[in-house]
C-alpha positions as CSV (number, residue, x, y, z in Angstrom):
1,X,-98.5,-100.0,-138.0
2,X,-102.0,-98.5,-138.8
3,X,-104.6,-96.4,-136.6
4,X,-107.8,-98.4,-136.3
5,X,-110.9,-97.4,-134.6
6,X,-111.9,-99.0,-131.5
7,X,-114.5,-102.1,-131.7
8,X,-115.0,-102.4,-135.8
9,X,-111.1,-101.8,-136.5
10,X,-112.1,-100.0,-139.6
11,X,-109.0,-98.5,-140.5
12,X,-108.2,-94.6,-140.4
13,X,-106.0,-93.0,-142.8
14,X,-104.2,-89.8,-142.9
15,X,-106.8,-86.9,-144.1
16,X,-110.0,-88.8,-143.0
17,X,-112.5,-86.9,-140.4
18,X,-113.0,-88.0,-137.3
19,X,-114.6,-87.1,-133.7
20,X,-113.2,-86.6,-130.9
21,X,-115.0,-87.9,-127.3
22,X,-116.5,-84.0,-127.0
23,X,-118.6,-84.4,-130.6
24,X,-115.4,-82.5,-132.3
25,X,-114.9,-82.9,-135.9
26,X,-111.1,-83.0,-136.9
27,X,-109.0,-84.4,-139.6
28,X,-106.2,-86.7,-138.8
29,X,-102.6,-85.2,-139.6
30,X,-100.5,-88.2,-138.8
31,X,-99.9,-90.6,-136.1
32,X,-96.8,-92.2,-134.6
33,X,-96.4,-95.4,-132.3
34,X,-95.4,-95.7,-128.5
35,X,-91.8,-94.8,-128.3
36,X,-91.0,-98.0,-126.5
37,X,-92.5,-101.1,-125.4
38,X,-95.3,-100.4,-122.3
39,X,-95.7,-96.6,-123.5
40,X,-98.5,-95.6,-123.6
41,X,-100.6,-96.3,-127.4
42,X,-99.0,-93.6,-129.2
43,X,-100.7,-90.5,-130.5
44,X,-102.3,-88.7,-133.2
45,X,-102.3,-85.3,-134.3
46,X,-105.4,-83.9,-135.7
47,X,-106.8,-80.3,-136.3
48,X,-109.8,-78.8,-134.9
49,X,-110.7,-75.8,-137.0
50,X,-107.4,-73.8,-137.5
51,X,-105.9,-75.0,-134.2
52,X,-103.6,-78.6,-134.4
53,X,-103.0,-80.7,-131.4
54,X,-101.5,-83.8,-130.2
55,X,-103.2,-86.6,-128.1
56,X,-103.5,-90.5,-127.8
57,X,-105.4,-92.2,-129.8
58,X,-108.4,-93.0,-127.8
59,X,-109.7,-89.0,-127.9
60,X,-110.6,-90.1,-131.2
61,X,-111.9,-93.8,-130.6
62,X,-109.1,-95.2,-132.2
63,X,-105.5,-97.4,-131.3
64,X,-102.4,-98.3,-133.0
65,X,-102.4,-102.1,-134.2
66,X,-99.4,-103.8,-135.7
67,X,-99.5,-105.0,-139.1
């Protein structure tokens, strides 16, 4: 599995910045696939300044593609 960004899927690795949908900069932490089959696309944890939170991948124009 690999987190891609929506549109170009130009992949995102662990430690690269990225924006969130409010004009956030972050840094990806990690990111983990749907649990099960029909989940929904998994999530990614990033931190924002000295806070780290949890959300699904779209926040950051991005989605979990197998391979």
């Amino acid at each position: 599995m690999k987190l891609v960004r929506n549109g170009s899927n130009e992949p995102v690795n662990v430690g690269d910045s990225v924006q969130t949908f409010r004009g956030e900069t972050a840094i990806l932490l990690s990111f983990s696939p749907p649990r099960h089959s029909g989940s929904s696309g998994g999530r990614v944890e990033i931190q924002i300044g000295e806070e780290i939170r949890e959300f699904y991948p779209s926040v950051i124009d991005c989605h979990i593609q197998e391979g």
